[in-house]
C-alpha positions as CSV (number, residue, x, y, z in Angstrom):
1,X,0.0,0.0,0.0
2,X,2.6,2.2,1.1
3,X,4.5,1.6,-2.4
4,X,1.3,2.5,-4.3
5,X,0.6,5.5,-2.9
6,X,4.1,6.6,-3.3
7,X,3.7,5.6,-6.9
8,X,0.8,7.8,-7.3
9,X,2.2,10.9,-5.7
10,X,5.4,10.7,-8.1
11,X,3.2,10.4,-10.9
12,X,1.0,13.4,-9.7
13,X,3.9,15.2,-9.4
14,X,5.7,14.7,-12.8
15,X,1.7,15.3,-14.1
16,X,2.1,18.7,-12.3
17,X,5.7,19.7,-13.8
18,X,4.8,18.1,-16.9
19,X,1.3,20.5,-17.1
20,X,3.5,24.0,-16.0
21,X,6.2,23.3,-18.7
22,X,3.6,23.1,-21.4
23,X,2.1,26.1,-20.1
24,X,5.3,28.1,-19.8
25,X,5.9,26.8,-23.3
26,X,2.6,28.3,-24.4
27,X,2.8,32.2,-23.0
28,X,2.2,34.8,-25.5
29,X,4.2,37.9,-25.0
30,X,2.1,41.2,-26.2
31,X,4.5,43.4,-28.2
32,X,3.7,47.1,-28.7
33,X,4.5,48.9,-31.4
34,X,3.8,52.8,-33.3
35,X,2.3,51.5,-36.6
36,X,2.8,55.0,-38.0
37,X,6.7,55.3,-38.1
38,X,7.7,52.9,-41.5
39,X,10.1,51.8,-42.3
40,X,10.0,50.8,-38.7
41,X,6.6,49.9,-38.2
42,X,3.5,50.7,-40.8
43,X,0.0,49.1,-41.2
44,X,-0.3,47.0,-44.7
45,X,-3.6,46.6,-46.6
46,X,-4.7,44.1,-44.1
47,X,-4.0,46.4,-41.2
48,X,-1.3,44.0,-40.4
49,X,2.4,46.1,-38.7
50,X,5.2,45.7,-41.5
51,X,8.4,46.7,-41.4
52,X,12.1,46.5,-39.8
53,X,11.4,46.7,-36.2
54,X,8.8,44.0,-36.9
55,X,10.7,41.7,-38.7
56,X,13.9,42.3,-35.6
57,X,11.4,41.4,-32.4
58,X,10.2,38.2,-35.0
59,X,13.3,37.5,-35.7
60,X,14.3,37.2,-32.0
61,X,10.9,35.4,-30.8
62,X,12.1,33.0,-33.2
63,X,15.6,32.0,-31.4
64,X,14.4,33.2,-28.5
65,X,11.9,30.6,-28.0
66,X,9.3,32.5,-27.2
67,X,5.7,33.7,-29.3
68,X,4.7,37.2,-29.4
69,X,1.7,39.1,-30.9
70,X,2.9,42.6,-32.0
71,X,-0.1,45.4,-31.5
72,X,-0.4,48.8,-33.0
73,X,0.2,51.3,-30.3
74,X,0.4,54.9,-30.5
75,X,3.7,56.1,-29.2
76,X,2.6,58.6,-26.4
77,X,1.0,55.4,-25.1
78,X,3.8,52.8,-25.4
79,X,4.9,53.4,-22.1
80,X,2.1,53.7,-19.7
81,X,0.4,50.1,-21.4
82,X,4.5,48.5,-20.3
83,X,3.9,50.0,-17.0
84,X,0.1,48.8,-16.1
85,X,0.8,45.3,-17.9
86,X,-1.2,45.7,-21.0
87,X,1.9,45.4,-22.8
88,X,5.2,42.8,-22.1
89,X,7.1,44.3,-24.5
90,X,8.1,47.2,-26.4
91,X,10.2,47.5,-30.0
92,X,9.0,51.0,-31.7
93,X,12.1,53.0,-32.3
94,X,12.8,53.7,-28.4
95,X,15.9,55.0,-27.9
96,X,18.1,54.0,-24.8
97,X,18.6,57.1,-22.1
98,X,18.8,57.2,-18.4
99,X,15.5,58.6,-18.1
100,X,13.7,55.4,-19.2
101,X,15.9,53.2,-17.5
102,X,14.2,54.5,-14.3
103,X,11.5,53.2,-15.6
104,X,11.6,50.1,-17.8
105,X,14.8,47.6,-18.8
106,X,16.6,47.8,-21.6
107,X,18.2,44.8,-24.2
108,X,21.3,45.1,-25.8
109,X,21.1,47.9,-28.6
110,X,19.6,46.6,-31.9
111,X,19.7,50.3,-34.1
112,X,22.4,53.2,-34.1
113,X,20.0,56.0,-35.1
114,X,20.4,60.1,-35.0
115,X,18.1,63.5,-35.5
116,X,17.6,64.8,-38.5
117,X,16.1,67.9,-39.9
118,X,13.2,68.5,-42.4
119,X,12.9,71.9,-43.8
120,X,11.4,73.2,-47.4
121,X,13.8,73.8,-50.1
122,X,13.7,77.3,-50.1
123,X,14.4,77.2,-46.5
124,X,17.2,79.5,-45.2
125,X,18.3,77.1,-42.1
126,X,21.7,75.6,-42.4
127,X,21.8,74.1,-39.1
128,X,19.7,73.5,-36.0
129,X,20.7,76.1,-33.7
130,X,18.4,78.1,-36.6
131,X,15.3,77.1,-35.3
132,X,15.1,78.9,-32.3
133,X,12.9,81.8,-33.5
134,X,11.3,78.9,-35.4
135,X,8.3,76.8,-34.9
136,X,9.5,73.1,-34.8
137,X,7.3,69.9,-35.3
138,X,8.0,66.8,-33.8
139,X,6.1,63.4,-32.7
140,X,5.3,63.8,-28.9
141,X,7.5,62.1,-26.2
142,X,10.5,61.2,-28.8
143,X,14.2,62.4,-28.3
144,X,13.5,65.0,-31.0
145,X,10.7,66.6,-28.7
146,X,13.8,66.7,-26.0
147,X,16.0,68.0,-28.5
148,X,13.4,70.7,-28.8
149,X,12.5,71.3,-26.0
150,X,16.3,72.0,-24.8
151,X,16.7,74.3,-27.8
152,X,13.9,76.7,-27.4
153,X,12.7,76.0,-24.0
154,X,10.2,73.6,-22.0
155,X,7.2,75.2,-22.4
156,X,7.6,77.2,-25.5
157,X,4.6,77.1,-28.0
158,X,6.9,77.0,-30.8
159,X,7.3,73.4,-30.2
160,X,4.5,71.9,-32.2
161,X,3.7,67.8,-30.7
162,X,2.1,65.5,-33.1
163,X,0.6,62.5,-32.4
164,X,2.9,61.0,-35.6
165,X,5.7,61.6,-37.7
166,X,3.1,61.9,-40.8
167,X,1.2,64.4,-39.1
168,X,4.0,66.4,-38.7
169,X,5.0,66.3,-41.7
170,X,1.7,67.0,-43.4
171,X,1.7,70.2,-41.0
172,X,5.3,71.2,-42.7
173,X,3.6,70.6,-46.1
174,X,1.2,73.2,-45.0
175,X,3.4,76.0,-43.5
176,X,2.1,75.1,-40.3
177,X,5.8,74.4,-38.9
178,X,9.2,75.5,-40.7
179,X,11.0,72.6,-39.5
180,X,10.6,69.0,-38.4
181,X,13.1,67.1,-36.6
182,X,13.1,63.5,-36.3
183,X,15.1,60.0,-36.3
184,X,17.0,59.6,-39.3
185,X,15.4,56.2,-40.6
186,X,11.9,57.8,-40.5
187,X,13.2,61.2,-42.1
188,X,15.6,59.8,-44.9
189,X,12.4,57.2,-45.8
190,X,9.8,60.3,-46.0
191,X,11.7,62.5,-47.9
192,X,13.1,59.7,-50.0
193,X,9.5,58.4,-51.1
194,X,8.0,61.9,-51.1
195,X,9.9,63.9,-54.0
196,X,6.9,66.1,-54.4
197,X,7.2,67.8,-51.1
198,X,10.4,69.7,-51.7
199,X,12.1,68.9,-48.7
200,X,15.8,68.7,-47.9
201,X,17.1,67.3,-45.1
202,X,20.1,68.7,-42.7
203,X,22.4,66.8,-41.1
204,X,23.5,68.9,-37.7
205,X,26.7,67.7,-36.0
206,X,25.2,68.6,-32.9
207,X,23.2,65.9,-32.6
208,X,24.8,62.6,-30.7
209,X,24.2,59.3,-31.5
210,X,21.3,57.3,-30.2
211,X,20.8,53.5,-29.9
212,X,17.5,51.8,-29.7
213,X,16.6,48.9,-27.4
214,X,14.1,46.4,-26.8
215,X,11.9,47.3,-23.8
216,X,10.5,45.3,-20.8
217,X,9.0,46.3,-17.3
218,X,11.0,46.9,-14.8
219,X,12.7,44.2,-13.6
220,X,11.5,41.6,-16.0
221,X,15.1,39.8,-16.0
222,X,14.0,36.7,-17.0
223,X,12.2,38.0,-20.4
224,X,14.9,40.4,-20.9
225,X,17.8,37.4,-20.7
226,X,15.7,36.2,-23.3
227,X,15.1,38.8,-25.8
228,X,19.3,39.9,-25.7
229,X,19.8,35.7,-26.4
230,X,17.8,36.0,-29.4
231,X,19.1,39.6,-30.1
232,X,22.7,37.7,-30.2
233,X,21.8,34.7,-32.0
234,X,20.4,37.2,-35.3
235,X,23.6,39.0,-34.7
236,X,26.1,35.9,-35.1
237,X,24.1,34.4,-37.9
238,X,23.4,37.1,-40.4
239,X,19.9,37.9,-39.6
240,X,19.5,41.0,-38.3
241,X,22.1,42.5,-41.5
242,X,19.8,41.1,-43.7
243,X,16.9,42.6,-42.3
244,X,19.2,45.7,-42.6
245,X,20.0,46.0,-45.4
246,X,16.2,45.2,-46.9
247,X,15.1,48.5,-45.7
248,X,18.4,50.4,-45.1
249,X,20.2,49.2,-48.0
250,X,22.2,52.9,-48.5
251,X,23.0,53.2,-45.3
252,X,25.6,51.8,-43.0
253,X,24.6,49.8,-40.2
């Protein structure tokens, strides 16, 4: 009797181990992402998020071992749906600072990026110290609405937010800002595709580099061990040049 029941409870046991493994195995990590930023992240015909950042955090599920379902997510909201838990994830252009880190954790940098300037042709700026009488469009809660912000002041009305990079740009189009200043990936890809316009773009020295990350909460260690394993394995194997060099091919990486 006392063999049997031993039996059993060994059995229960590797039924119990046995059930939490599959169901570890099974999690689905919700990634946010700004569907309005492409080449990063855009919406296809079948409202679907396209792009480089997509294809990276895929790319990394993949050897990371893990499955993720990437949502479109406006970027003044990435942050707060990280914080309250309606997101586990973040990949959407989010550049690494000290100011976040307070915040949220970080993976290894996957993007070397930089500001850039928009302006009209027949725009007199040469460089961005220029645009401090100016009225200056950028997406809300970006490193270009810092860089603004610490050119012409906190609370000046000359800084014009925009919910997205399109929407500042249509409001350059329209005389409604003189410059916009954003991250170099989005900028080169507007301009690039938009001839019509008649923008140029400037190149200011002034502005450092920036590197984007992968974000989790707060203390998330055991996701984030993940996400910088898989983040190294499309390093060492080609993967993440590839993706490169799809949407970046005249640029170096």
């Amino acid at each position: 009797m006392a063999l049997l029941c031993s039996l059993t409870i060994l059995a229960a046991c590797g039924k119990k181990e046995s059930t939490s493994a599959a169901a570890t195995a099974s999690t689905e990590y919700v990634v946010g992402a700004d569907g309005a930023y492409a080449p990063f992240a855009s919406e296809n015909e079948q409202k679907e998020l396209v792009g480089f950042d997509i294809e990276i955090m895929k790319a990394v599920a993949d050897k990371a071992g893990i499955k993720v379902r990437i949502v479109n997510t406006p970027f003044d909201g990435l942050f707060n749906a990280l914080a309250q838990g309606d997101r586990d994830i973040l990949i959407s252009t989010i550049t690494i600072n000290d100011q976040r880190k307070q915040s949220m954790d970080f993976s290894e940098p996957y993007f070397v990026a930089k500001q850039l300037i928009v302006l009209p042709k027949n725009s007199t700026v040469t460089k961005f110290d220029d645009l401090k009488a100016l009225k200056i469009g950028v997406q809300s809660g970006t490193t270009a609405d810092e860089a603004a912000q610490n050119l012409i002041g906190k609370n000046s009305p000359n800084v014009k937010r925009f919910e997205s990079m399109p929407l500042s740009f249509q409001e350059l189009e329209g005389g409604g800002v003189d410059a916009v200043v954003g991250d170099n990936g989005v900028v080169t890809n507007f301009v690039k595709n938009n001839p019509t316009k008649n923008f140029r773009i400037i190149n200011d020295p002034s502005f450092p580099k920036e590197y984007y990350g992968i974000a989790v909460k707060k203390g998330n260690q055991e996701l984030l061990a993940k996400i910088n394993h898989g983040l190294e394995q499309i390093k060492a194997d080609g993967t993440e040049d590839k993706i490169y060099k799809k949407y970046f091919a005249d640029e170096k990486l």
